[in-house]
C-alpha atoms as one frame of an Amber mdcrd trajectory, in Angstrom:
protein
  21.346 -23.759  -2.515  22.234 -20.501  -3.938  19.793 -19.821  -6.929  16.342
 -17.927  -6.299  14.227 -20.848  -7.661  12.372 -20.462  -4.879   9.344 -22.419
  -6.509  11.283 -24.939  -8.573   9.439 -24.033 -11.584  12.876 -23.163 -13.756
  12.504 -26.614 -14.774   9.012 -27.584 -14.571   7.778 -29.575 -17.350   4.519
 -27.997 -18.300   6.663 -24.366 -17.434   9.000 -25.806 -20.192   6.418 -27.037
 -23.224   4.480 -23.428 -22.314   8.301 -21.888 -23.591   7.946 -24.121 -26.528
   4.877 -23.836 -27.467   5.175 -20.015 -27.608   8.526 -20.140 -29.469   6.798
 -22.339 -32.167   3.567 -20.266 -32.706   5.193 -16.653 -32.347   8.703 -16.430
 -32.882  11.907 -16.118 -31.336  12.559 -12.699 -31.274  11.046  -9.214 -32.414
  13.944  -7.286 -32.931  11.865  -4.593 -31.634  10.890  -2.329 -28.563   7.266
  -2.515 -27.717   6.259   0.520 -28.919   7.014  -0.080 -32.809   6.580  -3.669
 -33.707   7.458  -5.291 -30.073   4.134  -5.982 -28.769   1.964  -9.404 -29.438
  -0.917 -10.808 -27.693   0.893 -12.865 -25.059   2.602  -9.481 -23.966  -0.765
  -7.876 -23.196  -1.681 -10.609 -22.213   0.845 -11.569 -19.672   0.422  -7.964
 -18.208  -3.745  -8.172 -17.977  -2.704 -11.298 -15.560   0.184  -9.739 -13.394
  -2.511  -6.673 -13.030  -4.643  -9.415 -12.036  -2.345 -11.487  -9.804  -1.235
  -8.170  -7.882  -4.878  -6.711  -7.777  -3.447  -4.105  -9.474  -5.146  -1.855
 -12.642  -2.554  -2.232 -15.358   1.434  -3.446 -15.202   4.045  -2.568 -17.880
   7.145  -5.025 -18.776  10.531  -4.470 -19.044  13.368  -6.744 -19.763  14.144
  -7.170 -16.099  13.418  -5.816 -12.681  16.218  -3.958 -12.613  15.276  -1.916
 -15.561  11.383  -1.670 -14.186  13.340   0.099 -11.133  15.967   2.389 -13.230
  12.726   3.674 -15.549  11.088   4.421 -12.670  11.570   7.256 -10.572  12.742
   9.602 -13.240  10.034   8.897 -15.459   7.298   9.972 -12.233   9.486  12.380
 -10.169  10.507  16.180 -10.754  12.874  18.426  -8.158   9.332  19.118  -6.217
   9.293  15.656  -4.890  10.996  13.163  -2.471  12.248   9.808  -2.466  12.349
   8.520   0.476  14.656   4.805   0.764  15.530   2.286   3.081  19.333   2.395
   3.161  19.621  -1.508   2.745  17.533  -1.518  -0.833  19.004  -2.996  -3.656
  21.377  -1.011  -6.175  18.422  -0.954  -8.424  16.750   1.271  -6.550  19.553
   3.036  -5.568  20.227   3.626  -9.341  16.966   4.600 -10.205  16.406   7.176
  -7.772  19.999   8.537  -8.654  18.635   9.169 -12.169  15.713  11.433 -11.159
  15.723  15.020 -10.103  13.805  14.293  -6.627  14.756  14.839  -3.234  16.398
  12.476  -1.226  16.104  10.770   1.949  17.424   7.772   3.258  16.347   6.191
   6.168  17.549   3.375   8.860  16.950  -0.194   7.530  12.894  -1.103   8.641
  13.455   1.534  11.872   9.961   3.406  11.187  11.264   6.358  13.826  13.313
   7.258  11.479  11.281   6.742   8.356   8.515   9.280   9.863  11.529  11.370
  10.885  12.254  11.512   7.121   8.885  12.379   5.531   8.299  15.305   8.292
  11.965  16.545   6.745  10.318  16.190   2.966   7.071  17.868   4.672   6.670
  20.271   1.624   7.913  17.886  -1.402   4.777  17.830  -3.778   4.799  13.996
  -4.076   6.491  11.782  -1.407   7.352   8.524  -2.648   8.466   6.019  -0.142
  10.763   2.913  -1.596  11.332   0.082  -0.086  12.243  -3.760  -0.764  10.137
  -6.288   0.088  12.413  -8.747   1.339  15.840  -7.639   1.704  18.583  -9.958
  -0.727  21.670 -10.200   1.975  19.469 -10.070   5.099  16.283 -12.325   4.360
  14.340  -9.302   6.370  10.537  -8.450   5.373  10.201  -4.607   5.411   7.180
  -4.030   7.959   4.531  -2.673   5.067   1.571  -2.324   7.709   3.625  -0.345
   9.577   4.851   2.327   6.305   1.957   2.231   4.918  -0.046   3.230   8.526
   2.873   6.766   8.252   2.568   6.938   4.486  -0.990   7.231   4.815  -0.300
   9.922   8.192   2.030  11.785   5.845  -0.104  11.650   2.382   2.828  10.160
   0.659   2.720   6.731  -1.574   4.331   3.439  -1.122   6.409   1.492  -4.138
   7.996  -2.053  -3.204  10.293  -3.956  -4.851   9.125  -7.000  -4.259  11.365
  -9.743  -6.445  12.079 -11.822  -3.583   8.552 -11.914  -1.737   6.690 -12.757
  -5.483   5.831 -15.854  -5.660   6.900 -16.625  -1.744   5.075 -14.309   0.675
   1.337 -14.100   1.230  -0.657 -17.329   0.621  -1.422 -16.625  -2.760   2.104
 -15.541  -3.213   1.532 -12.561  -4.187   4.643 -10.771  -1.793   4.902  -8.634
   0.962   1.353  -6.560   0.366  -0.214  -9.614   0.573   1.779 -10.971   3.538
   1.106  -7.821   5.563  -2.717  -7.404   4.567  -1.455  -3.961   2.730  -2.374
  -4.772  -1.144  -5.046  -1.682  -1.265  -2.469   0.812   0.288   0.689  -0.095
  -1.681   0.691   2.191  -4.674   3.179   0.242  -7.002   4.517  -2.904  -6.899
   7.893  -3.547  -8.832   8.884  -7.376  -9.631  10.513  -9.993 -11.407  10.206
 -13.247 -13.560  13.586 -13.804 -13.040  13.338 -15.683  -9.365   9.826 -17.588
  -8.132   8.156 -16.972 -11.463  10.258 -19.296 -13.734  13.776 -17.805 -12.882
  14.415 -16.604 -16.746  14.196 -12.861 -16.977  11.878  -9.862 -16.916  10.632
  -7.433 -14.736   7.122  -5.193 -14.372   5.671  -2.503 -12.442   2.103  -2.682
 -11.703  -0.236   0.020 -10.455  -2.405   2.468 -10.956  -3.669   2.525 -14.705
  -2.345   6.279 -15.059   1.055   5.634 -13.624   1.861   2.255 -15.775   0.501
   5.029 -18.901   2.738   7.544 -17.746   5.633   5.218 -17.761   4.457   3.988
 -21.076   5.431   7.270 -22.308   8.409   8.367 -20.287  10.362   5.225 -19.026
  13.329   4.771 -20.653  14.385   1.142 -20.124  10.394   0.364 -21.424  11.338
   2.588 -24.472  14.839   1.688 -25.163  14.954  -1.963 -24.991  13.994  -4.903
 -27.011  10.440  -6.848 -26.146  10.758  -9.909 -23.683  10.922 -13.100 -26.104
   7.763 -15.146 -26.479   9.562 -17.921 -24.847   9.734 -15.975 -21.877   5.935
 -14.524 -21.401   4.379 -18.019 -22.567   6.307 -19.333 -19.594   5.422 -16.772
 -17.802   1.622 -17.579 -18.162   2.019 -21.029 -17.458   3.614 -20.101 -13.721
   0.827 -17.883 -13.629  -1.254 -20.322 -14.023  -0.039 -22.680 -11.728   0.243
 -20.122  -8.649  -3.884 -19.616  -9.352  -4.948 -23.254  -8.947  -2.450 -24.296
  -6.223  -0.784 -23.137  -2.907   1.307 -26.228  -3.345   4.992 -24.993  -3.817
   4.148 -22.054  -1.911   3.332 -24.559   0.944   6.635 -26.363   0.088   8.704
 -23.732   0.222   7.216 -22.310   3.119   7.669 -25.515   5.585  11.302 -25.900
   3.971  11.903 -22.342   4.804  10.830 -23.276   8.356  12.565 -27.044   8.856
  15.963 -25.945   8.040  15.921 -22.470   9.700  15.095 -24.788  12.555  17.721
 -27.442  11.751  20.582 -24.884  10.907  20.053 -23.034  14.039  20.066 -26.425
  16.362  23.179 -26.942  14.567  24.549 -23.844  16.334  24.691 -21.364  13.887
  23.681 -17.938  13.931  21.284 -16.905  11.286  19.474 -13.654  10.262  16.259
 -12.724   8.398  12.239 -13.553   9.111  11.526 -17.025  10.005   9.216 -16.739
   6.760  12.288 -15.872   4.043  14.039 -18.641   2.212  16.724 -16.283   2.312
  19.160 -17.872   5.378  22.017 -15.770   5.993  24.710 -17.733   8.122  26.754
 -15.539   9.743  30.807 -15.761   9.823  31.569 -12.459   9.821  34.776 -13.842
   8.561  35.320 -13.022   4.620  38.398 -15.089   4.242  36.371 -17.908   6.657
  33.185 -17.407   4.724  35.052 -18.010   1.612  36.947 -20.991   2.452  33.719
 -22.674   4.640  31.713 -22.148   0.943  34.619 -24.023  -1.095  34.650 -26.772
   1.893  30.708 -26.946   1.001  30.925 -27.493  -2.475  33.153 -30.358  -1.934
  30.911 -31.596   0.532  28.030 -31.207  -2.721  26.500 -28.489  -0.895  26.656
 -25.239  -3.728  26.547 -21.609  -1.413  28.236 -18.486  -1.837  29.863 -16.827
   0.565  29.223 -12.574   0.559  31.431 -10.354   2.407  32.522  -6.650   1.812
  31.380  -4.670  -0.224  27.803  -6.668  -0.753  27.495  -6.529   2.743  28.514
  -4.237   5.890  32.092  -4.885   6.929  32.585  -7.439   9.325  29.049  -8.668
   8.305  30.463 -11.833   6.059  27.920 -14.723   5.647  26.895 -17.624   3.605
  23.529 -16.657   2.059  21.304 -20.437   1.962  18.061 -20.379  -0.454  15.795
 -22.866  -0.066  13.486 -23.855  -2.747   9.922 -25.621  -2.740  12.542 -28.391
  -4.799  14.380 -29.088  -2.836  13.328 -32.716  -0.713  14.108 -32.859   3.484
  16.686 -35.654   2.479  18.396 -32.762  -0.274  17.953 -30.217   3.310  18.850
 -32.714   5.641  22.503 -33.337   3.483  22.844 -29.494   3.729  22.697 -29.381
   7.438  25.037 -31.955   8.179  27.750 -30.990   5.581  26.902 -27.105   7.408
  27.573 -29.218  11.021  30.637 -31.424   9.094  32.242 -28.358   8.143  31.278
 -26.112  10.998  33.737 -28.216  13.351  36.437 -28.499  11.104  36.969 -24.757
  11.314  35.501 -24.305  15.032  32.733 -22.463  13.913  30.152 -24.499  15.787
């Protein structure tokens, strides 16, 4: 219960023969960046749907999401503009913007006080870029997107999300956080993954507006620099593409899972963090050498979570971090709770 196959779909049949299928009729490998001899129909293909999917004009790949967020800011930002970033977003983002020449501003994590405090400090940038994740990896949070878009909109500055934990789980056609919070039209990029709900392999893509995605085309390094995702990859890609068009079903899944062990943990006693609507469970122990030795005690137990302590998370702030996945059956959930309540009393947690 520690992967982010929050679908199931890493090994779903018809996801699999899509991966063969497309190794068989174009190759394993191009041994090539897009931009020479990297680029085949499933690749602009793949991105016409994620455009698609995201209601978005165009999307550019990248080899992962982490990459999508390290081209990024440098390739769109100059010393005349401001980034302004929750201070909980992932080292991605926190990478990328340390790459460009921008301002920058960092505000509380979600506290929109501050955010608005932030952008009247970056008053005169010439393009204010707010950053934010979409769900939050350690915390299982949602960032409040109605609510930064309402001050980006105040303040004339645009909104980008990472949103690699909400794809494929938020909104109720999955497509993330916009979606979720009714905020598609007003969020200016959307940054993502393959890598977790959408097959769990790798990749990453930013969709937006047609003139940004051309603009990185030209200027984003990781896009330039690195070899084409493998056919394997984007035909799979399609296929859970496909899937999340004709049926809310795993989405459904996941979503009462999510909400019958959050229910089950807590009645157990525990203390958990995050939205009731993230499959991201955090169960706190504040502990790091307890956190550590309750996640070997699970394992035995056949329960497989990580503990996190210092420096992934705030000092003091050690936890177990629980995913559920639209896989996983209430008997699978139901084991996880009671090993959780099994090893809870042994060390006087609970």
């Amino acid at each position: 219960m520690c992967a982010n196959n929050y679908l199931g779909l890493s090994a779903d049949p018809l996801v699999m023969a899509a991966a063969r299928e497309a190794l068989e009729s174009h190759g394993y490998g191009l041994a090539s960046v897009r931009f020479i001899c990297g680029t085949q129909d499933l690749h602009t293909k793949l991105e016409r749907q994620l455009s698609g999917f995201h209601r978005k004009e165009d999307t550019i790949l990248y080899a992962s999401c982490f990459d999508a967020n390290a081209g990024l800011f440098e390739a769109l930002l100059s010393k005349e503009d401001a980034v302004i970033s929750d201070q909980l977003n992932h080292a991605s983002i926190i990478d990328g913007v340390r790459l460009c020449k921008a301002q920058r501003f960092r505000y509380l994590h979600t506290d929109m006080e501050d955010l608005e405090r932030k952008l009247v400090e970056a008053k005169d940038a010439r393009v204010k870029l707010i950053a934010t994740d979409g769900v939050f990896s350690m915390d299982g949070s949602v960032a409040p997107l109605r609510d930064i878009c309402d001050l980006a909109k105040k303040h004339s500055a645009l909104v980008m999300v990472d949103d690699c934990h909400a794809t494929g789980v938020l909104g109720k056609g999955g497509r993330g956080t916009p979606e979720y919070w009714g905020v598609e039209d007003q969020v200016d990029i959307v940054n993502s993954t393959l890598g977790k709900a959408l097959g769990g392999a790798t990749g990453g893509y930013t969709s937006g507006r047609r003139d940004v995605v051309e603009m990185l085309r030209q200027k984003s390094r990781p896009y330039l620099f690195s070899n084409t995702l493998a056919p394997a990859v984007v035909g799979a890609s399609l296929e859970v593409l496909r899937q999340l068009r004709s049926s809310s079903d795993l989405r459904d899944k996941l979503e009462d899972n999510t909400s019958y062990f959050r229910t089950r943990i807590k009645e157990a006693g525990y203390r958990i963090k995050g939205s009731d609507h993230s499959p991201i469970v955090p169960v706190m122990l504040d502990d790091a050498k307890l956190a550590g030795e309750v996640a070997q005690r699970m394992l035995r137990e056949g329960v497989y979570v990580v503990a996190f302590s210092y420096p992934v998370v705030p000092q003091g702030q050690a936890r177990i971090r629980v995913q559920v996945s639209a896989a996983h059956s209430k008997e699978q959930l139901d084991h996880a709770v009671e090993a959780f309540i099994r090893v809870g009393k042994e060390f006087s947690i609970i």
